[in-house]
C-alpha positions in Angstrom: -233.6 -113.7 57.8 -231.2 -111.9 55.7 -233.0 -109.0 53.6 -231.5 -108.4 49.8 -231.2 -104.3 49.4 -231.2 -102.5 46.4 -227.8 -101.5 46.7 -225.5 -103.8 48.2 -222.8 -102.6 50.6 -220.3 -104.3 48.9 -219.2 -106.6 46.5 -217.8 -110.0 47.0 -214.4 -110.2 46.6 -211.3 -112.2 46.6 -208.8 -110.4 45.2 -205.4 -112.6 46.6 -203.8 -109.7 47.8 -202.1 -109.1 51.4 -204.7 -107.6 53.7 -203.8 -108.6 57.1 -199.9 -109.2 57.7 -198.9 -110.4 61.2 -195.2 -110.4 61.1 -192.8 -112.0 64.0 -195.7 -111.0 66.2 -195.1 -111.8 69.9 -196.9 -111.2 73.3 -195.3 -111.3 76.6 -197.4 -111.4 80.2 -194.6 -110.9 82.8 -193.0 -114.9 82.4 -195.9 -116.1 80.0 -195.1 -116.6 76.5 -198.8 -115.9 74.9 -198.0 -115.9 71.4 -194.4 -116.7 69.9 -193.4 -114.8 66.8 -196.4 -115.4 65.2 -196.0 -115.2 61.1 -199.4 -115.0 59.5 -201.0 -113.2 56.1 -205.1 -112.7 56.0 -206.0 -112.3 52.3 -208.3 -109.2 51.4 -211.6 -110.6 51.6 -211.3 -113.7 53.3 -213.0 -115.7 56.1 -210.2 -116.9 58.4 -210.4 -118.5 62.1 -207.8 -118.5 65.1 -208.4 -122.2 66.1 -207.1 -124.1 69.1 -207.4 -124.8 72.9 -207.9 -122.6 75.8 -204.9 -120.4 76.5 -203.3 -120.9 72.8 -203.0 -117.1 72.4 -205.7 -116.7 69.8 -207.7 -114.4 71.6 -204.2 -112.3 72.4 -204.0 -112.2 69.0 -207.1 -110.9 67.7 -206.7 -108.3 70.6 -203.7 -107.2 69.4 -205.0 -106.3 65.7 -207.4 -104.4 67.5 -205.2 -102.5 69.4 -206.3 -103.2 72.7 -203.3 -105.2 73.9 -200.0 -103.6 73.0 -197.6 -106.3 71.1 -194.3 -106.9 73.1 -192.5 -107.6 70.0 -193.2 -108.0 65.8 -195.7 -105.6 63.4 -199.3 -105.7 62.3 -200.1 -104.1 59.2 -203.0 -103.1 57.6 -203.0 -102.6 54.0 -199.5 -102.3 54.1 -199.5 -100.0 57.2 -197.7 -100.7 60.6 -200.5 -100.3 63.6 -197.7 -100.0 65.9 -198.7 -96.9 68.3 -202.0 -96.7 66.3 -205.0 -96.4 69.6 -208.1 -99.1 68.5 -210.8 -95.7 67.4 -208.2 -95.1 64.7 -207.5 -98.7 63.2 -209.7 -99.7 60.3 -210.9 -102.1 62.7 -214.8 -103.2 64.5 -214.7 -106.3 66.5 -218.0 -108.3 68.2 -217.2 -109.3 71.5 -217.9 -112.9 73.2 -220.8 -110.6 75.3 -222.6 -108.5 72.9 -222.8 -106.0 75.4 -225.8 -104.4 74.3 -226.8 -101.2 76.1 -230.1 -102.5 77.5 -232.0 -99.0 77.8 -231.5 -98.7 74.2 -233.8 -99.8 70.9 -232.0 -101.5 68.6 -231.8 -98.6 66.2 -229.6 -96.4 69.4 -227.5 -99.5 70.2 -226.8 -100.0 66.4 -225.9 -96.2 65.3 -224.0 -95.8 68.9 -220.7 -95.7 67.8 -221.4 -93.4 65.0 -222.4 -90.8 67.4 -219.3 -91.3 69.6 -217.5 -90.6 66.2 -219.9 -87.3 65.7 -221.2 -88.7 62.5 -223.3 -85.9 61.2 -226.9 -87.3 62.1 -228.6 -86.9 58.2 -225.5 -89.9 57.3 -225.9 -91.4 60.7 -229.7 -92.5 59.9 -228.8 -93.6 56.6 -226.3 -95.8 57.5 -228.0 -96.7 60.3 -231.3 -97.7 58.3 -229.2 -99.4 55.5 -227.8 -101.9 57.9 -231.1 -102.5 59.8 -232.2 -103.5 56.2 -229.0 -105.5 55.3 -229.4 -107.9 58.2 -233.3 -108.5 58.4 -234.0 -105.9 62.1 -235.7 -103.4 60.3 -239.5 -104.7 62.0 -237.0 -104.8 65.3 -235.7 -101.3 65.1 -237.5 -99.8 68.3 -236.9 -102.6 70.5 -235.0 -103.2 73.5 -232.5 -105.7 73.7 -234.5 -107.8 76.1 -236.9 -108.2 74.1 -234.7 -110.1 71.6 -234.0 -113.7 71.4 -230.2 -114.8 71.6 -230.0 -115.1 67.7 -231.5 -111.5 67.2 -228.9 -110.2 69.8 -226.0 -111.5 67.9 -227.6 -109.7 64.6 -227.6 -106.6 66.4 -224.1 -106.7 67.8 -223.0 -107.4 64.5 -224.6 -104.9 62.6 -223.3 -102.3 65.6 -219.8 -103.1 64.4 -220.6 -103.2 60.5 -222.0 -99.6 60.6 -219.2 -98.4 61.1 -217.7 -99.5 58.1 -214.7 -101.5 58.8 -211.9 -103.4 56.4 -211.3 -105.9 58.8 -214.0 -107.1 61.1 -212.8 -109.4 64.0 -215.1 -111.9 66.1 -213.9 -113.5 69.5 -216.2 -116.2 70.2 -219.5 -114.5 69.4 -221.7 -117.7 69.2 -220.7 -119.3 72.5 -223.1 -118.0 74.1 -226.2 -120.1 72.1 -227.2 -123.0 71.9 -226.3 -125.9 69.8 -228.7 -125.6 66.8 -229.1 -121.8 67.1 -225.1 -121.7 66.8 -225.4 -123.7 63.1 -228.6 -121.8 61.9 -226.0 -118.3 63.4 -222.9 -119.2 61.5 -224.4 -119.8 58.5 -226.1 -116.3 58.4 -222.7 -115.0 59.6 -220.6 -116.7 56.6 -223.5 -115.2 54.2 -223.3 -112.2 55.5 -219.1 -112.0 55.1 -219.5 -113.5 51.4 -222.3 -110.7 49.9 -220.1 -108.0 51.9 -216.8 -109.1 51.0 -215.4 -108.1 54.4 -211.8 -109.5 55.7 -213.0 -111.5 59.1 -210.8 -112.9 61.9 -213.1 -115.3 64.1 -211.3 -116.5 67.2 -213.0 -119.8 67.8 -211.9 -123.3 69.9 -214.7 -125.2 68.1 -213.0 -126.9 65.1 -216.5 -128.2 63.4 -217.2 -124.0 63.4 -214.1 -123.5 62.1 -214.1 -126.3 59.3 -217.9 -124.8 58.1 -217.4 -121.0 58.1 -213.6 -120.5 57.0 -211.2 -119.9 53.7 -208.4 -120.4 56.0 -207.4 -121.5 59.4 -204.6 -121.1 61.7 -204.7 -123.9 64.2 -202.4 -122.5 67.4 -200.8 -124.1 70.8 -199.2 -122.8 73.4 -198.9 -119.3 71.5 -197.0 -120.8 68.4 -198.6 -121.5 64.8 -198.9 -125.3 64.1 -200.7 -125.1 61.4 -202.4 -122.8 58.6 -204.1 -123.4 55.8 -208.1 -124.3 54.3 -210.5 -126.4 56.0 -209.4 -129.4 53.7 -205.8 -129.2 54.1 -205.9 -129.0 57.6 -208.5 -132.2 58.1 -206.7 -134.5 55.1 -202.8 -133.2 55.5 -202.2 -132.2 59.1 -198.7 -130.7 59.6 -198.2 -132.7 62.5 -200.0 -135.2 65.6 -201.3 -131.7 67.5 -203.3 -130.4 64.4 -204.6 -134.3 63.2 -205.9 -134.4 67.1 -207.2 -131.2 67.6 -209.1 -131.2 64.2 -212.1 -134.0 64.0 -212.5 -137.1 65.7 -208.6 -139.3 65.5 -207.7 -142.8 66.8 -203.9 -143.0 67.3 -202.8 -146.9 67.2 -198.9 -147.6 68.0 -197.3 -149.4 65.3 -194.0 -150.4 64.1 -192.6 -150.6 60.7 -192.3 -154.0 59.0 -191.2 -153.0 55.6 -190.9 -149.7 53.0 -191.2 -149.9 49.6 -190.9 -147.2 47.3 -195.3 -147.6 47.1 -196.3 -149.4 50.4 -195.2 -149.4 54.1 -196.0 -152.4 56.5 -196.9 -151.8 59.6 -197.3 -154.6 62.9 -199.6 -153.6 65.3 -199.2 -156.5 68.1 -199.3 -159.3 66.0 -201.2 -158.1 63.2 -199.6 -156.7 60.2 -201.2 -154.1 57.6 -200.5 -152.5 54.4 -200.8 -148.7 53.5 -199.9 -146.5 50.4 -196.4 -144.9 51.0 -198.1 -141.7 51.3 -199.2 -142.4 54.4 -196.1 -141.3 55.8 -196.0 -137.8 57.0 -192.2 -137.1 58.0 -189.0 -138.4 59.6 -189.7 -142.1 59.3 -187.2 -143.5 57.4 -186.5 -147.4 58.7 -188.0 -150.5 59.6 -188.2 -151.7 62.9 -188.9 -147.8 63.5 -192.0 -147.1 66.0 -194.4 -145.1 64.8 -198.5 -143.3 65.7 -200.7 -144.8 62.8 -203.7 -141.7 63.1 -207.3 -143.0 62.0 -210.2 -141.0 61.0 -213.5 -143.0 62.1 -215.1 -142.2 59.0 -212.7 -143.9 56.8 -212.8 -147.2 57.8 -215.2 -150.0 57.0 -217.0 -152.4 60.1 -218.6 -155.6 59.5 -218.9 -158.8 61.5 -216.0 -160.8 61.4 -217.6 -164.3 60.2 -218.8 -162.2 56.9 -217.0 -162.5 53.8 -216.6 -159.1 51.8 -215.2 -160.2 48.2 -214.0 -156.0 47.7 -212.2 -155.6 51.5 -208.3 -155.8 51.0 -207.1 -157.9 53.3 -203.6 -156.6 53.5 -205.8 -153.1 54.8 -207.9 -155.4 57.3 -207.5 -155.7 61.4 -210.0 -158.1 63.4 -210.9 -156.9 67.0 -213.6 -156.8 69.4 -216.6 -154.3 69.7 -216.0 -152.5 73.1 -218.6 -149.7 73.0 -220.9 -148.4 70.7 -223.3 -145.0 70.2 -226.1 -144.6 68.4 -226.1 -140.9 67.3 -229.1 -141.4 64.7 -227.8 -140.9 61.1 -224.9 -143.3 62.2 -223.0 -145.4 65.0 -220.0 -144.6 66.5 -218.0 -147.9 67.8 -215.0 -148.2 70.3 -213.3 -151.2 69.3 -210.3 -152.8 70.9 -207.7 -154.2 68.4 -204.2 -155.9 70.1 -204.9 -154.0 73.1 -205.4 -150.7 71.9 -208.9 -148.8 71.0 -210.1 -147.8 67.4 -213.1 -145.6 66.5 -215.2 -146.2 63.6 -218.5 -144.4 61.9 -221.1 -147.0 60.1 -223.0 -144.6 58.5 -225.5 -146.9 57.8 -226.1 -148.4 60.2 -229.5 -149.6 59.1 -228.2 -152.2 56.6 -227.1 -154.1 59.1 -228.3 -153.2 62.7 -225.9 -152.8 65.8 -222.7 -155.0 65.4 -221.3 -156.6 69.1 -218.6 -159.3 69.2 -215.6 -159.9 67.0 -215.4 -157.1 64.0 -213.3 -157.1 61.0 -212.0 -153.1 60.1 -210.9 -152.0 56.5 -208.7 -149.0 56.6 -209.3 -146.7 53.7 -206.4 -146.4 51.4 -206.1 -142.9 51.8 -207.8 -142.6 55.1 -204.8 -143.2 57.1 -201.5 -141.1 58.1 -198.3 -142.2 60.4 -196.6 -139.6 62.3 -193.6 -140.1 64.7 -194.0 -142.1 67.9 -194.3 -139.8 70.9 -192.5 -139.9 74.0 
């Protein structure tokens, strides 16, 4: 539990301004491209994550704005100032690690005011601080224990709370709940974004979970293969994708071929097998331009309606209706998750409420949302 002190350690802020500036940044490993002139500006204050697969050069990244991996190529600055040549104990920087790597001969209180006796913090300040952050995050009563004596949660506190002593103006975070489990990561996170709001402390969390990233950031940058697809807030990112990797990557997607029937300056028609369909214009993400054109129709499950196909629904647009067949379902509690195969090809759909009208099997009838649907180009 998060304690209130009587003097905060910061205000919130968001002031606008340039904190973090990552400018033509690249990283070379012998052959391997890890990240490719990589263009990004953290705003003073801010929560943003590095979002994407395994090997996407997020982790390279936050690395290299700690000065621990040398860029081959590009600048980082700082409040305006270049961290080329600058060693890690000199950059403005703390970051918590994926391992917490507490010392475990040490109480809380030695592991947490470490660092500030490496830096030869005169000890009167040292207990001060020390005490003042113990207070901040709730581990005053836990002060003289030793780390395994902590549950995984309490851990994380204290690794935290290592790196805030020491008074950074950017904190970084690779991975640091991975290591929980799944409802200790949600209750975690949520203390983690409080604790970054009442501080007001620029944070870079690497992460490959994209329901973290959606919950806990101002901004993401969603990256493959070392290159930025993709950055932006939570919302952006989940309604107005940049392209097919970030629509995938972030929340559940169908992806339906289609071809297009007709464009209007307000509709597009699209043929799926030998159904035919009818979305807003701004459906249409980028370079489709004619009819006949093939095309990847992406479908968030949440935004389309299920019902049985024998019942009438007086509100369903047909010209935004497709029949198929119920393939698969899951019952996940607060709703069902159906796999249902239209013209040879498999759709996902949410009922969240599922208790109006049971489990649905056989032939389905699925209204697309008007704005719950976007067409990119066809691949391959």
């Amino acid at each position: 539990m998060l304690q209130e002190t009587a003097q905060p350690l910061a205000e919130t802020t968001t002031e606008g301004n340039a904190h973090v500036e990552l400018t033509r940044l690249v990283k070379h490993f012998e052959e391997v491209v890890a990240v490719d002139n990589l263009d990004l500006t953290i705003e003073r204050g801010s929560f943003t994550c590095l979002l994407g697969p395994s090997g996407c050069g997020k982790t390279t990244t936050l690395r290299m704005i700690s000065g621990f991996v040398e860029p081959t190529g590009g600048d980082i600055l700082i409040s305006g100032r270049s961290q080329r040549g600058v060693p890690p104990h000199k950059r403005k920087t703390s970051i918590v690690f994926q391992e917490y790597a507490l010392f475990p001969h040490m109480t809380v209180r030695q592991n947490v005011g470490y660092g500030l006796k490496v830096h030869h913090t005169p000890k009167a300040e040292r207990t001060e601080r020390v005490d003042r952050i113990l207070e901040f995050m709730g581990l005053t009563s836990m002060a003289n224990r030793l780390p395994s004596m902590l549950s995984g949660g309490q851990q994380q506190r204290v690794a935290l709370a290592r790196s805030l002593v020491m008074e950074p103006e950017v904190l970084l975070m690779d991975e640091p709940l991975s290591n929980l489990d799944a409802k200790l990561r949600v209750r975690v996170r949520t203390e983690l974004k409080e604790i970054q709001r009442r501080l007001g402390i620029t944070t870079i969390y690497v992460t490959h979970d994209q329901e973290e990233a959606l919950a806990m950031s101002d901004r993401i940058a969603v990256m493959d293969e070392g290159v930025l697809q993709q950055y932006g807030t939570p919302w952006e990112l989940y309604f107005n994708p940049n392209n097919r990797f970030v629509a995938d990557f972030i929340g559940a997607n169908a992806f339906v071929d289609v071809r297009i029937e007709e464009l209007t300056d307000s509709t597009v028609g699209l043929a799926i097998g030998s159904q035919s369909i009818e979305l807003p214009r701004a459906s249409i993400t980028a370079d489709i331009e004619n009819t006949g054109q093939a095309a990847s129709l992406s479908l968030r499950p949440e935004g389309i309606g299920i019902r049985p196909a024998a019942e009438h629904d007086d509100t369903a647009d047909e010209r935004r209706t497709l029949h198929g067949t119920v393939r698969m379902y899951q019952f996940l509690g607060a709703y069902v998750r159906y796999w249902v195969a239209v013209e040879e090809q498999e759709i996902i759909v949410d009922d969240h409420n599922p208790k109006r009208r049971g489990i649905l099997s056989g032939k389905v009838a699925l209204h697309l949302g008007e704005w719950e649907a976007q067409l990119f180009p066809a691949t391959g």
